[in-house]
N, C-alpha and C positions, 0 to 999 in steps of 0.2 A: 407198475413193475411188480411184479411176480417174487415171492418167500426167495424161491430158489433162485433166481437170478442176481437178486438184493446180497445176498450168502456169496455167491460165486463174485462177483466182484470186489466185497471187501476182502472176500481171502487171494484176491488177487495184489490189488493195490496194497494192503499191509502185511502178511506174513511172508512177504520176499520167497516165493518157493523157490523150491529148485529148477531150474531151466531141463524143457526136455530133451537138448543133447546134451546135460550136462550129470549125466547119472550117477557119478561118483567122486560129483561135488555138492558138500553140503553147503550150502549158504551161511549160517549159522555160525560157522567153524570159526575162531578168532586168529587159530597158528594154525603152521601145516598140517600137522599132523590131524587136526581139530576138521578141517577144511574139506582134505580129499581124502577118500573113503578108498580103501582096499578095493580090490575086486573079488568077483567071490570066488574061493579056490586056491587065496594068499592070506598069508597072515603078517602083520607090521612085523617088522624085525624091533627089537626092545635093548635100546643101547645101553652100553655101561653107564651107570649113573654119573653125573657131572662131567663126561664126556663130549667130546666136538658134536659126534652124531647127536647125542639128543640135545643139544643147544639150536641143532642145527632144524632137528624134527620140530622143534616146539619155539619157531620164530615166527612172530606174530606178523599179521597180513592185514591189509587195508581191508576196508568193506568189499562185500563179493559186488564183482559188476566195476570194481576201481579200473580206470586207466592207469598204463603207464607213463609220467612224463617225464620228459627230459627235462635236462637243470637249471633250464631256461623257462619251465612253464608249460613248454609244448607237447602236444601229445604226441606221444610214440608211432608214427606208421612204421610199418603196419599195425595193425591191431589184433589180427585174428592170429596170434601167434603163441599166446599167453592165458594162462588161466586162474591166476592171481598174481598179488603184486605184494610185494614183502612191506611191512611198516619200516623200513630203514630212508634214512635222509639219505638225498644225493647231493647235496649239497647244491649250492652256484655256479659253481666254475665247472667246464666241459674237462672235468677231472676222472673220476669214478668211473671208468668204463670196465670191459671184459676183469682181464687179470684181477685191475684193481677191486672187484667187487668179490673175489675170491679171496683178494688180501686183507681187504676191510671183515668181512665176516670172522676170519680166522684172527684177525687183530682184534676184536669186538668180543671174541669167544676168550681169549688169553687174557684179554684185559678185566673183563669179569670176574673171573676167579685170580688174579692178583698176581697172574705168572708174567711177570715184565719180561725177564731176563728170556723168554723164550717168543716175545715177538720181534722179531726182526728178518728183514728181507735185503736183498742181495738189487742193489741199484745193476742196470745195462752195465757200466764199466766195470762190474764185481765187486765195489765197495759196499761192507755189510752195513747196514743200516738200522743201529741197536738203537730199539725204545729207549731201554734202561740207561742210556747215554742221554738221549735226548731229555727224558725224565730230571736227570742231574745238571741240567743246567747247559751241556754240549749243544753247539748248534755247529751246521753243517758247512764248511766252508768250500768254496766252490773256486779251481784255478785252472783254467782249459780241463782237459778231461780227468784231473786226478779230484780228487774230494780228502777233508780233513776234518778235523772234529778242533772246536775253539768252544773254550768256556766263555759264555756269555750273558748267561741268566743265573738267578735262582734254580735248586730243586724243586720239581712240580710235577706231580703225579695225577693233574686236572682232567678231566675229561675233554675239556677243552683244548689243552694241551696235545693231548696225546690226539685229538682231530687233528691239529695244526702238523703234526711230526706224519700222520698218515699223506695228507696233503701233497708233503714232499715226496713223500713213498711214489705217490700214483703216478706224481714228474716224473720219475727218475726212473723208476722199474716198470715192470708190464707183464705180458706174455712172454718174451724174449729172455729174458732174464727170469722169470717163476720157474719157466717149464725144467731150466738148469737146475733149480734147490730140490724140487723134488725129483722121488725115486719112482722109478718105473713098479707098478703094479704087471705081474706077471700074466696075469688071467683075469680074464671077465668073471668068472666064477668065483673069483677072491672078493669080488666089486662089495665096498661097502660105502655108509655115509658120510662123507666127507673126503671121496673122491673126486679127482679133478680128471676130468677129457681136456686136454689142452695143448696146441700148437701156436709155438714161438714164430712172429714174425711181425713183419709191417704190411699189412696185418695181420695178426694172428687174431686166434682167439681161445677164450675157456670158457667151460661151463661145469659146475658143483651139484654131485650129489648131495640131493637135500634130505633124502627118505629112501627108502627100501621096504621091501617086502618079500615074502620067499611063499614060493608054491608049497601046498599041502602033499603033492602027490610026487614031485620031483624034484633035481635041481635048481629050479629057476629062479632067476631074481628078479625082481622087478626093483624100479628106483623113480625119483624122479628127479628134473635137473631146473635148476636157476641161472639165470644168465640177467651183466650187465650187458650191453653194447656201445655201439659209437651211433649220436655222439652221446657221453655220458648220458646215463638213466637209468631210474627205479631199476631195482632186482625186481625178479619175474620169474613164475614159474611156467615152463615151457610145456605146450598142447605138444605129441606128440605125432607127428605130421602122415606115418608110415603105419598106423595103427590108432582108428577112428575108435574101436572099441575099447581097447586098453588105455587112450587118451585119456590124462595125462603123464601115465606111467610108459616108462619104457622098458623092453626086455633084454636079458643080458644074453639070448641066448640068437645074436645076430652073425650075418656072414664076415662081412669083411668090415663094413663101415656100416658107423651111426649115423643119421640121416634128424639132423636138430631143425628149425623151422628157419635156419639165418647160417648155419653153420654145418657143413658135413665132415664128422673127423672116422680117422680110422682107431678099428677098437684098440690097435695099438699104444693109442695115446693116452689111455688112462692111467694115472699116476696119482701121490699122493705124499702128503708132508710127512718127512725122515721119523718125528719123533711121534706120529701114530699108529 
């Protein structure tokens, strides 16, 4: 075997290149942001410091080439849908799906910075369901379709904990009930990180701006989006199915509807939490 040939195959089998449809994804990259590369003619949008968006830009990813699997083990069909896979647990139970993987993140970003009193979401029958309750020791009482709060623990502000109080979140709420707390975004043009495309239903579904980018020359924006599914699984960041070269960004500068690899919403439905 031949210098060059001996060269080409160890820099194949160990320095993981880049895949060659994958040009504007680094291998290397540990978090989003780290990960998928701009395209050229954008530049990354640079969020407020300790902000949702840059919690959200800088959440770390499995190794490049990860599947996605469900909470059972199994791998995700399809597969060509995805171009990274978030380092976040799904946990066991067919819990974590669409919504919920929108509410975990945003639970995950609040609890971090120690803001309790502002995680909480709105169960299907419209009962608010405060962290800072459950934290204190309230557990959820349950009587045909009303809900109550009963002291029943210790204060606990555990990570653990506060898994267990999501849990119930994912039972209870979903699409159907999120899409109601949040406020309508008026314009694709306004589109930032830590928006939500999302339709309430059985089924619905959502999917979270994770990143953004803005053109050097015009208006445009570019983003990209995460998505759980049914049944529960790994977040994931979605290829985008309508544009091979811009894959896996998408543009905010569409007709009527966005075209997701699992999900078609119209650009009407992007929305996003009251207090950002």
């Amino acid at each position: 075997m031949n210098l060059k040939l001996t060269l080409l195959l160890f820099l194949l089998l160990h320095c993981n290149p880049i895949l060659p449809d994958s040009q504007l994804i680094d291998s290397r990259g540990k978090t989003i942001k780290e990960r998928i590369k701009t395209p050229e003619g954008y530049i990354r949008i640079k969020p407020v410091e300790n902000s949702f968006g840059e919690y959200l830009q800088n959440l770390p990813l499995k190794k490049h080439g990860s599947k996605v699997l469900l909470y059972n083990g199994e791998i995700k069909k399809p597969e060509d849908v995805y171009v990274a896979v978030l380092n976040v647990d799904v946990g066991e139970k067919d819990l974590q799906q669409c919504a919920d993987a929108v509410m975990r993140l945003r639970a995950e970003y609040l609890y971090l910075h120690k803001k309790y009193d502002s995680i909480h979401f709105n169960f299907t029958n419209g009962f608010n369901a405060e962290y800072e309750k459950y934290a204190q020791g309230y557990r959820f009482q349950f009587k045909g379709n009303s809900v109550s709060w009963k002291k029943t623990k210790e204060k606990d502000y555990s990570y653990a904990t506060f898994k267990k109080y999501l849990e119930v979140v994912y039972t209870y709420a979903g699409s159907a009930s999120l899409t109601k707390e949040l406020e309508k975004v008026k314009s694709l043009d306004d589109l930032k990180i830590g928006d939500i495309f999302i339709q309430g239903g059985s089924p619905g579904h959502a999917v979270i701006v994770v990143d953004s980018a803005k053109s050097k020359v015009s208006n445009e924006v570019i983003y990209l989006l995460a998505q759980s599914y049914m049944p529960a699984q790994d977040i994931q960041i979605l290829k985008n199915p309508e544009d091979e070269n811009l894959s896996p960004w998408y543009s905010n500068k569409i007709k009527d509807k966005l075209y997701t690899p699992e999900w078609d919403f119209k650009k009407t439905d992007l929305k996003r939490f009251k207090d950002d």
